[in-house]
C-alpha positions in Angstrom: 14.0 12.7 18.0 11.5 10.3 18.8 9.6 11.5 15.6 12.6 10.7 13.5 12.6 7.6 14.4 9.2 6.6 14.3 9.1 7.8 10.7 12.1 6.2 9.7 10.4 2.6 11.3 7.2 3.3 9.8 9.3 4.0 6.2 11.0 0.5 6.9 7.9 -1.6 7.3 6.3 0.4 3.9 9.5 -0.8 2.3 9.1 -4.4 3.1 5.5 -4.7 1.6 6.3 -2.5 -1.5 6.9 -5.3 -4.0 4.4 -7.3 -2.4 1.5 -4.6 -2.9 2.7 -3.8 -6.6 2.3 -7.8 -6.9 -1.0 -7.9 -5.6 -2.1 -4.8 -7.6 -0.7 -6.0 -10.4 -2.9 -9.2 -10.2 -5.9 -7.6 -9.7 -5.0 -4.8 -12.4 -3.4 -6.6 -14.9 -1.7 -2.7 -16.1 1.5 -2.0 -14.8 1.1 1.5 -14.4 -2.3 1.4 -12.4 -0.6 -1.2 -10.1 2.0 1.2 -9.5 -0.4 3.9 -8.9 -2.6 2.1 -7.0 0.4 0.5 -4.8 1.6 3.8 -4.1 -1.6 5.1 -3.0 -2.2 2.6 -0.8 1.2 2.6 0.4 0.9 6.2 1.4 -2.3 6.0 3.2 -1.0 3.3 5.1 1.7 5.4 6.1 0.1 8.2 7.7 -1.3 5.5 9.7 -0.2 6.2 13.3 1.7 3.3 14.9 2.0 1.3 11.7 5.0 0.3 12.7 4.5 -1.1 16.0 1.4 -3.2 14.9 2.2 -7.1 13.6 3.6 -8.3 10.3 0.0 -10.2 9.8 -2.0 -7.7 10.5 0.0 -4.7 8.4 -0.2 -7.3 5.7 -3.8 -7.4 6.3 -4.4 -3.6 6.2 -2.7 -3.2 3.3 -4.1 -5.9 1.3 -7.7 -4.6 2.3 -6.3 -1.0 0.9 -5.2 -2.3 -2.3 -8.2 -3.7 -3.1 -9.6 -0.3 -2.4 -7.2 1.9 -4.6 -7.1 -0.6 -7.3 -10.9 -0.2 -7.7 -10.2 3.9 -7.5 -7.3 4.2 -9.9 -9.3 1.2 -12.7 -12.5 3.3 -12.6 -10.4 6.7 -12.7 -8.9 5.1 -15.8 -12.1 3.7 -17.2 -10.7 0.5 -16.9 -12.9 -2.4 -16.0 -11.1 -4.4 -13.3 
């Protein structure tokens, strides 16, 4: 039960930064549909993240700012997009 429960906290503090990351990925991208990509992507990795969660607002913020940048370098040069 204590799974359960840790998934559904880590789901609710993905939640919260999911318009934020498509923002930022959409300023770097300038493409809708590689920001959306490359939010989900980064929003999934930080989810597997153990204790995601329980860490601070700042510093989740943090991570997945530094993981957008990642994946919205990924998904441009997958798309042979210059970013």
């Amino acid at each position: 039960m204590q799974a359960a429960a840790s998934l559904d906290e880590t789901v609710e503090a993905l939640r919260e930064l999911e318009t934020w990351s498509y923002q930022l990925a959409f300023y770097i991208l300038q493409d809708e549909r590689l920001a959306a990509e490359a939010g989900k992507q980064a929003l999934l990795a930080m989810g597997s993240e153990q204790a995601f969660h329980l860490q601070p607002e700042a510093e989740r913020r943090d991570k997945v700012k530094k993981m957008i940048m990642r994946k919205a370098l990924i998904v441009s040069a997958s798309s042979g997009r210059r970013s």
